[in-house]
C-alpha positions as CSV (number, residue, x, y, z in Angstrom):
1,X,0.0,0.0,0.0
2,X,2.9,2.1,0.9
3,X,4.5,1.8,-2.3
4,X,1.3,2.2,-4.3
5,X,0.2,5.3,-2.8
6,X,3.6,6.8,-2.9
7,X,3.4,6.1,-6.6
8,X,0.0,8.5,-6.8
9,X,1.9,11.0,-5.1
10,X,4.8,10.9,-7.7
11,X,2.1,11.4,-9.9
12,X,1.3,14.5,-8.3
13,X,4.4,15.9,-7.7
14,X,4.9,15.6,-11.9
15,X,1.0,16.8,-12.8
16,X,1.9,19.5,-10.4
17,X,5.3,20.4,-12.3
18,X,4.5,19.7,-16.2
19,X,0.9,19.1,-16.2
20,X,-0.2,17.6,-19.6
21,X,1.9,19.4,-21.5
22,X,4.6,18.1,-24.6
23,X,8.0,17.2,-21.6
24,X,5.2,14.9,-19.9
25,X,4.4,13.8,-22.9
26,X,7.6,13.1,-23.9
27,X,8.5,11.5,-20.5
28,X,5.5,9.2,-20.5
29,X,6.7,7.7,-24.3
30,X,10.1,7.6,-23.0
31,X,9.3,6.2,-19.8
32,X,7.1,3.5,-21.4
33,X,10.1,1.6,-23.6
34,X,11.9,0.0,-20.8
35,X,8.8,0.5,-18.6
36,X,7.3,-2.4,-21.2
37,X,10.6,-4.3,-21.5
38,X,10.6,-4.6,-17.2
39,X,7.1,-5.7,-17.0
40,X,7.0,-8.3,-20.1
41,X,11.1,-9.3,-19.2
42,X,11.8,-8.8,-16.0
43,X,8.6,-8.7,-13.5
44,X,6.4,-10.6,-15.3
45,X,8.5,-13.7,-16.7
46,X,10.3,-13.9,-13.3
47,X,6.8,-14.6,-11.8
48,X,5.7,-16.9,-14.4
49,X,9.3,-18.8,-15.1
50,X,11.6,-18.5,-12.4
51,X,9.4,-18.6,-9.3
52,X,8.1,-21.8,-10.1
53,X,11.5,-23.2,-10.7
54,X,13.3,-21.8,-7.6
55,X,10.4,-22.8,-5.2
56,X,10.7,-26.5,-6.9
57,X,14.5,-26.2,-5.8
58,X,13.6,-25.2,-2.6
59,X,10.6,-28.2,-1.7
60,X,13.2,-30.8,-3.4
61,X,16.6,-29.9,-3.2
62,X,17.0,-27.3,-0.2
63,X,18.4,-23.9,-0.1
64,X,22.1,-24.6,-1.5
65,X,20.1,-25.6,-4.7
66,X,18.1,-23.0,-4.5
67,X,20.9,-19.8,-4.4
68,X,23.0,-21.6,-6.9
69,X,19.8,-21.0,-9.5
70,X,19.3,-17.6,-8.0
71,X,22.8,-16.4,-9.1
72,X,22.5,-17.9,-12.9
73,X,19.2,-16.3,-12.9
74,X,20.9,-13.0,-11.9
75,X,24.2,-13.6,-14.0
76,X,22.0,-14.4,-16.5
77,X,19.7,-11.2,-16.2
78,X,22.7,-8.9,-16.4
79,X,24.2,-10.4,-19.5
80,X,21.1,-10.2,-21.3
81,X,19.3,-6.6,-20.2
82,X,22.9,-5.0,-20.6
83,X,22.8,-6.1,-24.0
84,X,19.2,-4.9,-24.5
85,X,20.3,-2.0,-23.3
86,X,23.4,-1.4,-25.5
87,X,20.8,-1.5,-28.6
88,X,18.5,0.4,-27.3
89,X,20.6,3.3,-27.1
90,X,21.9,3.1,-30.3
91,X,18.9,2.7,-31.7
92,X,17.2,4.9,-29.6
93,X,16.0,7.6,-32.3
94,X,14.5,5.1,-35.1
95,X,12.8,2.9,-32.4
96,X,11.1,6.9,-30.9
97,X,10.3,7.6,-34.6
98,X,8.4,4.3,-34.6
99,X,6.7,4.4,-32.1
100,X,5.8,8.6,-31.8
101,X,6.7,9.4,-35.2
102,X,3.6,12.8,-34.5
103,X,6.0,13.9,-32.6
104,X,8.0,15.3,-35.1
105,X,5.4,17.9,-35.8
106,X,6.0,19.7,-32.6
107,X,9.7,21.8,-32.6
108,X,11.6,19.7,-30.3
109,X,9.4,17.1,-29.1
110,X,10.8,13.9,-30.6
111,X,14.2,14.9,-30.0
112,X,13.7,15.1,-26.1
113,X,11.6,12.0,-26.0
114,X,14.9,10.3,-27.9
115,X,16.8,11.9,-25.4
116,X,15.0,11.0,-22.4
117,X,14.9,7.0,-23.8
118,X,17.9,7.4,-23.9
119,X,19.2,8.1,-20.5
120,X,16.4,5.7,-18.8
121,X,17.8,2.3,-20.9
122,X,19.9,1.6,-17.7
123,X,16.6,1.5,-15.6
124,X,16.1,-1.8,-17.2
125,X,19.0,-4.0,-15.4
126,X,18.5,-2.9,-12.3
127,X,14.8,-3.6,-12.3
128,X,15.6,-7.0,-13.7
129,X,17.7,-7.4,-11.1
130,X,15.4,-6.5,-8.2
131,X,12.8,-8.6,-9.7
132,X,15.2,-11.8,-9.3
133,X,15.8,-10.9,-5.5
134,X,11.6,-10.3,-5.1
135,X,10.9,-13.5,-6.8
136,X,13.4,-15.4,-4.7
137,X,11.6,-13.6,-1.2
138,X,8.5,-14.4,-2.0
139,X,9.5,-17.8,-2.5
140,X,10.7,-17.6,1.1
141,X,7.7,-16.6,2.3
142,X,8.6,-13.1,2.8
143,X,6.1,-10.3,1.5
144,X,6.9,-7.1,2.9
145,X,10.0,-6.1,1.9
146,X,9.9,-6.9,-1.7
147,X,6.1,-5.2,-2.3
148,X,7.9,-2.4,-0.2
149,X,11.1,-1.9,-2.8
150,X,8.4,-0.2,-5.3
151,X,8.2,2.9,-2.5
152,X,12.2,3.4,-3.2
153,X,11.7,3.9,-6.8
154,X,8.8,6.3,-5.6
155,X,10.9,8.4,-3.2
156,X,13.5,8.6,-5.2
157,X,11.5,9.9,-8.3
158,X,10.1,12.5,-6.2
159,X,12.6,13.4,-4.5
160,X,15.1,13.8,-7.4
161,X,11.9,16.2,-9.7
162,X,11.7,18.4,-6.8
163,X,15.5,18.7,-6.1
164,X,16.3,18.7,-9.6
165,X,13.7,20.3,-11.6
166,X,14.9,23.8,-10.6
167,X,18.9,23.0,-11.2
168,X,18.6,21.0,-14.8
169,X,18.5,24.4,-16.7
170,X,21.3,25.9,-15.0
171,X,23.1,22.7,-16.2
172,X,21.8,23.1,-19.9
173,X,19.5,20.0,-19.9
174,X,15.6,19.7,-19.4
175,X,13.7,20.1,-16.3
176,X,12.2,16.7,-17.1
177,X,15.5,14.9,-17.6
178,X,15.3,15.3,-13.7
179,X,12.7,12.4,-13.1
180,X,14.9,10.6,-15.7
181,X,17.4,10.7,-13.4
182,X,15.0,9.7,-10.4
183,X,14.0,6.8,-12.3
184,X,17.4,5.3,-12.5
185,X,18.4,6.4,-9.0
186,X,14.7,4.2,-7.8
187,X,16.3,1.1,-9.7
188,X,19.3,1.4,-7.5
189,X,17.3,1.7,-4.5
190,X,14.7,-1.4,-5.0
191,X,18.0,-3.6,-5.1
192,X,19.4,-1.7,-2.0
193,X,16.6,-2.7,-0.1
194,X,15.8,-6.2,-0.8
195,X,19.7,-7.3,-0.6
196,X,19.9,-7.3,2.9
197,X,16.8,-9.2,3.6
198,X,18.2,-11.7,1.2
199,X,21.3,-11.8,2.6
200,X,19.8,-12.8,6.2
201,X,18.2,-15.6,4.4
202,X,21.1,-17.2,3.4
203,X,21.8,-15.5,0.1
204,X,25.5,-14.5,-1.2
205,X,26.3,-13.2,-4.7
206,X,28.5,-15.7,-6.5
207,X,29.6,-14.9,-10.4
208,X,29.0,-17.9,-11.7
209,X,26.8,-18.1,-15.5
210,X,26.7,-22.1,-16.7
211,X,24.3,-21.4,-19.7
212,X,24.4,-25.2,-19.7
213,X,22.4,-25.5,-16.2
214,X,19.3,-27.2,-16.8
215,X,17.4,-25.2,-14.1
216,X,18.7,-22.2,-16.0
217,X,17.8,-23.2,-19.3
218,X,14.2,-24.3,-18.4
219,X,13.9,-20.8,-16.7
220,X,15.3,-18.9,-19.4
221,X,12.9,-21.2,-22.1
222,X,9.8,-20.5,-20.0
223,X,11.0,-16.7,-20.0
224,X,9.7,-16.8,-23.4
225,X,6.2,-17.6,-23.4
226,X,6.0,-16.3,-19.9
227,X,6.7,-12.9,-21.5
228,X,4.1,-13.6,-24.0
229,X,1.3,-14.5,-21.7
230,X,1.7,-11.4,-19.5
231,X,2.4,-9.4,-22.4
232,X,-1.3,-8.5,-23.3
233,X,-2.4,-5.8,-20.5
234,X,1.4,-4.1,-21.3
235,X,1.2,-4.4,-24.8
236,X,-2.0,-3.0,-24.9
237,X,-0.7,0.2,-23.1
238,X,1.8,0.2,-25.0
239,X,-0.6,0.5,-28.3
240,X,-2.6,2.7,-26.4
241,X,0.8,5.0,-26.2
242,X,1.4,4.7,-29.4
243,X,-1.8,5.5,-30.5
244,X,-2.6,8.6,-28.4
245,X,0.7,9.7,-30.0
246,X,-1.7,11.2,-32.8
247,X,-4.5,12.3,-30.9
248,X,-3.0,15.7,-29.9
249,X,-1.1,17.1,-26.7
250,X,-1.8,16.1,-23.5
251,X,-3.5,12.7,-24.9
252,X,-1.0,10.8,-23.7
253,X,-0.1,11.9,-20.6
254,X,-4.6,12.1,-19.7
255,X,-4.2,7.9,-20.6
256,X,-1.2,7.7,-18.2
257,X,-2.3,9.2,-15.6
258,X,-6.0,7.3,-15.7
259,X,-4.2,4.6,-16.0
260,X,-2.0,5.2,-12.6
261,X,-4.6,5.8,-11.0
262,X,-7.0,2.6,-11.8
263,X,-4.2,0.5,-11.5
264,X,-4.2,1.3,-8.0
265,X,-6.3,-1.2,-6.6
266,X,-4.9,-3.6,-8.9
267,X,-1.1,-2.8,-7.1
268,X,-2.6,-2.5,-4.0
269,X,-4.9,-6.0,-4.3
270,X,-4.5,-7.7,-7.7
271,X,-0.7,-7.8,-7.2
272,X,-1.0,-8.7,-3.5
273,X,-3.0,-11.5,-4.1
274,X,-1.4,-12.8,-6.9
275,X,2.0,-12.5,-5.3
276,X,0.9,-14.8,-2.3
277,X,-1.0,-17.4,-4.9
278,X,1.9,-18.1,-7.0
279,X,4.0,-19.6,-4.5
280,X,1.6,-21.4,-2.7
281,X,0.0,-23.0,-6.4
282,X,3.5,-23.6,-7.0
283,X,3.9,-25.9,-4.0
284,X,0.6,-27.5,-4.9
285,X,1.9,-28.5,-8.2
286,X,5.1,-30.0,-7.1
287,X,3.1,-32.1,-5.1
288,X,0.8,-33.2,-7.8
289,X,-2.3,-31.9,-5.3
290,X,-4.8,-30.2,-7.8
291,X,-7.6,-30.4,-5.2
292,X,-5.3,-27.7,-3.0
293,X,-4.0,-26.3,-6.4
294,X,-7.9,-25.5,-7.5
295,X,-8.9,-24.3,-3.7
296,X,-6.1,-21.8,-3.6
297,X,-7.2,-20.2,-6.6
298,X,-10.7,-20.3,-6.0
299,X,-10.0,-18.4,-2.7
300,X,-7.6,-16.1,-4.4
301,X,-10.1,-15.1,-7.0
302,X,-12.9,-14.6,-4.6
303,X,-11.1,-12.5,-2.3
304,X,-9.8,-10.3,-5.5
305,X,-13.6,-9.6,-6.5
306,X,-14.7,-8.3,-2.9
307,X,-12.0,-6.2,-3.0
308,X,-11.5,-5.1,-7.0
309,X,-15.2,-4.9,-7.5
310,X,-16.1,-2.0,-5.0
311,X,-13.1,-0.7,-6.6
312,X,-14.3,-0.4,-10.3
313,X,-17.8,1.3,-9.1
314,X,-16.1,3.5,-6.8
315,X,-13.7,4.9,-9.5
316,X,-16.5,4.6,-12.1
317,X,-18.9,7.0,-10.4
318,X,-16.6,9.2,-8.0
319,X,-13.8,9.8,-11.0
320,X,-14.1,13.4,-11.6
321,X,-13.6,14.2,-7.6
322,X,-11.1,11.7,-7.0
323,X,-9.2,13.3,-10.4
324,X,-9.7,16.8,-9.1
325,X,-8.4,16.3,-5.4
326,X,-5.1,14.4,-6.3
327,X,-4.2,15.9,-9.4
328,X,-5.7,19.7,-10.2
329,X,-3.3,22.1,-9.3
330,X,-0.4,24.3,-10.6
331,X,0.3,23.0,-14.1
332,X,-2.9,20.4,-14.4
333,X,-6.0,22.8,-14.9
334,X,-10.0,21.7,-15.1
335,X,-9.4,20.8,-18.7
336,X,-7.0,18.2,-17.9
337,X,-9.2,16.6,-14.7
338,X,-12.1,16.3,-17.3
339,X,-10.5,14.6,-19.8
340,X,-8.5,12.4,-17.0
341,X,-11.7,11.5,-15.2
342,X,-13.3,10.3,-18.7
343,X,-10.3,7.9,-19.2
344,X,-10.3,6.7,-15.4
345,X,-13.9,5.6,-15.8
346,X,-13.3,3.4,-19.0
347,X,-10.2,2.1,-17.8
348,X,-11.9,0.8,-14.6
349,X,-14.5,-1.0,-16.5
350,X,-11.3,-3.6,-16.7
351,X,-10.0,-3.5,-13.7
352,X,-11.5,-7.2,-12.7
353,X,-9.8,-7.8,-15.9
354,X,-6.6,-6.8,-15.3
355,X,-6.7,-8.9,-11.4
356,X,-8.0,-11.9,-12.8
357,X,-5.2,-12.1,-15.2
358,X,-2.4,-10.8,-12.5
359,X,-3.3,-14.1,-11.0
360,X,-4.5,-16.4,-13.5
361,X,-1.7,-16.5,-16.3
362,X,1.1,-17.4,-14.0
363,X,-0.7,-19.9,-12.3
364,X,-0.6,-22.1,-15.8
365,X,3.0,-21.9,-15.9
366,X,2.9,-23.4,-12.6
367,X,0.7,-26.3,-13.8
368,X,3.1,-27.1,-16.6
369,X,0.8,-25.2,-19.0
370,X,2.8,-23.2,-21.1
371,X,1.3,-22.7,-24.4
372,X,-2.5,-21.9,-23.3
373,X,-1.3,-18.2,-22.0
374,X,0.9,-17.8,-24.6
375,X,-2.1,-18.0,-27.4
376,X,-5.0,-16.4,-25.3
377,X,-2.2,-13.2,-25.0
378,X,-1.4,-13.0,-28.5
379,X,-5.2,-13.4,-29.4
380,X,-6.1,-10.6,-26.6
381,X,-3.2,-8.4,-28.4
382,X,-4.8,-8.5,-31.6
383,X,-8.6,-8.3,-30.6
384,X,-7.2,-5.0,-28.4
385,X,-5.4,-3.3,-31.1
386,X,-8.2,-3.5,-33.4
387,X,-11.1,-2.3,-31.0
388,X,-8.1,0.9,-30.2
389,X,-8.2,1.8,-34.1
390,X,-11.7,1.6,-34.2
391,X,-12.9,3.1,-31.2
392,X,-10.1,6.2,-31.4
393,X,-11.7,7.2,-34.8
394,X,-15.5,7.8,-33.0
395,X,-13.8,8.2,-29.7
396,X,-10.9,9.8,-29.4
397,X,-8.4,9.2,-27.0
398,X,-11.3,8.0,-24.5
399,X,-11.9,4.6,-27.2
400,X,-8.1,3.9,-26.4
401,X,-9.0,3.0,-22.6
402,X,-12.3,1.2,-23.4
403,X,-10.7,-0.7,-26.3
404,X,-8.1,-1.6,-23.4
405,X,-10.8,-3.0,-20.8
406,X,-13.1,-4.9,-23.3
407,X,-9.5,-6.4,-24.2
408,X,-8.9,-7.1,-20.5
409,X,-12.4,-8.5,-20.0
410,X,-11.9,-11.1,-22.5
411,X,-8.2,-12.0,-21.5
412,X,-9.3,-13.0,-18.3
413,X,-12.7,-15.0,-19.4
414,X,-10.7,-16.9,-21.5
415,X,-7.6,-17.3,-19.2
416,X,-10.6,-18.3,-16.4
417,X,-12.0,-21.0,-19.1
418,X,-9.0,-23.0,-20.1
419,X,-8.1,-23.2,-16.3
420,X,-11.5,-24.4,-15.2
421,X,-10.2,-26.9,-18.1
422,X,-7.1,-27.9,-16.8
423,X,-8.5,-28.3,-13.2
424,X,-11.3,-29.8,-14.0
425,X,-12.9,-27.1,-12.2
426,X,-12.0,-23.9,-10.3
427,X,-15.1,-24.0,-7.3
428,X,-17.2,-21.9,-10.4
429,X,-19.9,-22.1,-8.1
430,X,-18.9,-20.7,-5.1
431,X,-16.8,-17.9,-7.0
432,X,-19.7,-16.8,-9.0
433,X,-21.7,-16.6,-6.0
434,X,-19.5,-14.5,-4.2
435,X,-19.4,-12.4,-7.3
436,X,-23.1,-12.3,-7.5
437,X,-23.5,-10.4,-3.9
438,X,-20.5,-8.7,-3.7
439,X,-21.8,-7.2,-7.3
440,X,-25.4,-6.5,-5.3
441,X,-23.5,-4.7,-2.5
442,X,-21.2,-2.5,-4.7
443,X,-24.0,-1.4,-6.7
444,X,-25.5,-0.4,-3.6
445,X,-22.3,0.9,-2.4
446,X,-22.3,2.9,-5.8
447,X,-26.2,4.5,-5.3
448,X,-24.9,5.7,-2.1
449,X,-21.4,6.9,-3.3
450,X,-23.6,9.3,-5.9
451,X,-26.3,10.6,-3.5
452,X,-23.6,11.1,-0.9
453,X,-21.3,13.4,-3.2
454,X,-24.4,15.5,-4.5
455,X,-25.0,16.4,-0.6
456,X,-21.3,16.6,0.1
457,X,-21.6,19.3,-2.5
458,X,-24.8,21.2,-1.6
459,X,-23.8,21.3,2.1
460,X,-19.8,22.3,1.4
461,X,-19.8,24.0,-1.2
462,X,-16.8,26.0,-3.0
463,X,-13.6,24.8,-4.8
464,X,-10.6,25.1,-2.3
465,X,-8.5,21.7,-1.6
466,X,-9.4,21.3,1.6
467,X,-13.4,21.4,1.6
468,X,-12.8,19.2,-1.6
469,X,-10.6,16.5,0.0
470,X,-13.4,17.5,3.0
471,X,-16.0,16.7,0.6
472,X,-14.4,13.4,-1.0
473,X,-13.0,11.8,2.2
474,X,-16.9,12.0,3.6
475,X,-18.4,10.5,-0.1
476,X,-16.0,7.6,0.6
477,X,-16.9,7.3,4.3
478,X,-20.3,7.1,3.3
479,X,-19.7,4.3,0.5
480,X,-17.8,2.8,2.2
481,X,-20.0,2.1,5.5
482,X,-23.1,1.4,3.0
483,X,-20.4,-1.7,1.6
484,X,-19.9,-2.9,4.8
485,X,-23.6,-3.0,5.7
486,X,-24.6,-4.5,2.5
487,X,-21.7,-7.1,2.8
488,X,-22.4,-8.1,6.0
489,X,-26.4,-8.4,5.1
490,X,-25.5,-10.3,2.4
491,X,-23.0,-12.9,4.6
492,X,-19.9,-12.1,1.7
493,X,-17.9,-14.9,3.3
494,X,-14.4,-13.0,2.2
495,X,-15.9,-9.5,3.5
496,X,-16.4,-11.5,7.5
497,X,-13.0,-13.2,6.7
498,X,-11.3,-10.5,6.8
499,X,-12.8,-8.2,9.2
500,X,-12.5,-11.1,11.2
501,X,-8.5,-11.2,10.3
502,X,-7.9,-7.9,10.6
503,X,-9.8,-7.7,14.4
504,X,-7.5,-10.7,15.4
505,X,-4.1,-8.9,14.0
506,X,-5.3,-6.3,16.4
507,X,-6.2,-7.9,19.3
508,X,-2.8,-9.8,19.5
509,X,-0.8,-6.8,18.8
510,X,0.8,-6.1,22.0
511,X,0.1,-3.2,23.6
């Protein structure tokens, strides 16, 4: 949550300093090259490929097995992102061009998004890196630090645009080159902070690379089609990038920053959720237990739906406030909280999307089931970048995010389909009944949400941040208290399961 949150605020931190305007642009384009490569590369295979394979190491051969993968893996990383690196920035201007080839109708613009690719390349290791230490944590069992390591690249994006911002001109280079900077200083720091956790565990850094290893190998082969199957939500943003390239100033940076913002429940929850499945699917698989296997995903989905759900009304109907109150000020006017807010509410339409397949897709490459995610990805790819053309001509910029979320939608039906498949079931029943009253109480949640904003505004009225945030933080109250009722009415088994969690943390926390 930490790290999440603190990733809103860098948001704010650059709305506040370069609004929508053609540097954010440019950053955002820039930002999104090695942005795509870590996700599809580095966080995403390492979830899908290696995880498996080092938590195998660890239920059969102990940890000694275990760290010898870990440093091929890492060896391994190095070798290949440097070189990925290398040719991305010598080819750093053609692949721009490429991908933002409107840009070269506005003086400057392509030049500084080559320029800002450019320097953020090296971002790419270290984040390859980092997510090799999270993967082999989480196989450990430890949670917090990793999720944490996210807040360093956070701080250290903030803390370098408003350090920086003022002293890049005096040094002849863009005031946005300083978040460039911030971005590779936050790689350093997500490795700084898992290493000594890893380190406790038993960890040490050997150079050693034996391309020949077999655990290597099958890691490094699964890294392929694990890239593939997690590729679609990415990809899709990617051609949503791409796209809104053409559609004008400030299109861009209005997607990215709808985009930060929905895909903050899925951090927050998706993420989580999927995180603590993997491992524990994993396990199940080694052990040839499908009934456990099928149970743990079951419980994983239903628990993402009481909590993703809510989540997609609440942004749905409350997006212009919530846009307004985190984002409008200094550089980011009305115009930009209107367009932002229209985005937000298509994008969320997804956002069970988007969950589902956080913690669907990896779960097949736990099973053994490589190809399945592989072919629903590249079929997802192809369904979203149609509905993006054809939905941008009537739409504009707005038909990128619903093309996006329609995409999502059927990404996770049919990952949800072929798993039921493989299972020969997934507890169908008892998810869809879940979904059916938690959808009941959201919608109620959502009624209320509405009425409780239009009152908010009658009885406080005005524009200043504080009655805003005044007005917002009681809309939410109120939602959320009309959830809890509803959920509660309607026994949602995950809603009393974690209550019920939650009031035990508390009472054994010593006072």
């Amino acid at each position: 949550m930490t790290s999440r949150i603190l990733g809103v605020v860098r948001e704010q931190v650059l709305a506040a300093l370069f609004g929508a305007g053609n540097a954010m642009d440019a950053y955002n384009v820039a930002y999104r090259i090695p942005n795509l490569v870590r996700d599809l590369f580095a966080e995403g295979a390492m979830s899908s490929a290696f995880v498996p394979t080092f938590t195998r190491h660890l239920t059969a051969e102990g940890r000694e097995s275990a760290w010898r993968l870990g440093n091929h893996v890492v060896n391994a990383l190095v070798v290949i992102t440097t070189a990925l690196v290398l040719v991305g920035i010598v080819f750093a201007e053609p692949l721009v061009t490429l991908f933002a080839a409107a840009y070269g109708s506005v003086p400057g613009k392509l030049e500084l998004t080559v320029f800002l690719t450019r320097l953020m390349l090296p971002f790419l290791t270290f984040v390859a890196i980092a997510a090799a230490f999270m993967g082999m944590l989480n196989s450990l069992h430890r949670f917090f630090i990793p999720a944490l390591s996210p807040a360093m690249y956070n701080v250290a994006t903030i803390t370098c645009a408003l350090v920086l911002v003022p002293l890049m001109p005096g040094m002849g280079l863009p005031a946005i080159a300083a978040v460039a900077v911030g971005s590779l200083v936050g790689g350093v720091a997500q490795l700084a902070l898992q290493w000594p956790a890893l380190r406790r565990d038993g960890f040490r850094y050997r150079p050693i690379l034996d391309w020949h290893d077999e655990s290597l190998r099958r890691v490094l082969v699964l890294m392929g089609p694990g890239t593939i199957g997690l590729a679609a939500t990415q990809v899709n943003v990617f051609v949503n990038t791409v796209l809104a390239t053409g559609q004008g100033t400030g299109a861009v940076s209005w997607l990215n920053y709808a985009f930060r913002l929905m895909y903050l429940p899925i951090g927050l929850f998706g993420v989580s959720i999927a995180t603590a499945t993997l491992p524990a699917v994993s396990r199940h698989a080694a052990r040839h237990d499908e009934t456990a296997a099928r149970s743990t995903i079951a419980d994983g989905f239903s628990l993402m739906l009481m909590l993703n759900v809510p989540a997609t009304v609440g942004l749905v109907v409350l997006a212009t406030p919530i846009v307004r109150v985190i984002f409008e000020r200094s550089a980011f006017t009305a115009a930009d909280t209107a367009a932002t807010a229209a985005a937000l509410q298509l994008y969320a339409i997804g956002l069970v999307g988007y969950s589902i397949v956080r913690i669907a897709s990896p779960v097949f490459y736990a099973l053994g089931q490589n190809r399945t995610p592989v072919m629903i990805s590249v079929a997802t790819v192809l369904a979203n970048a149609l509905l993006n053309v054809l939905l941008a001509r009537f739409m504009g910029y707005r038909g990128l995010a619903l093309g996006t979320s329609i995409a999502a939608l059927l990404n996770a039906a049919l990952l949800m389909f072929f798993l039921r498949r493989r299972l020969d079931g997934i507890e169908g029943g008892r998810v869809a009944r879940s979904l059916g009253r938690i959808t009941l109480a959201s919608a109620l949640m959502g009624i209320a949400a509405v009425a409780a904003d239009v009152a908010a505004g009658a009885w406080l009225p005005g524009r200043g941040l504080m009655l805003q945030v005044m007005r917002l933080t009681a809309t939410i109250g109120v939602a959320l208290g009309v959830l809890s009722g509803a959920a509660y009415v309607l026994r949602i088994r995950e809603f009393r399961d974690g209550v019920a969690l939650v009031t035990r943390r508390f009472r054994s926390t010593p006072q």
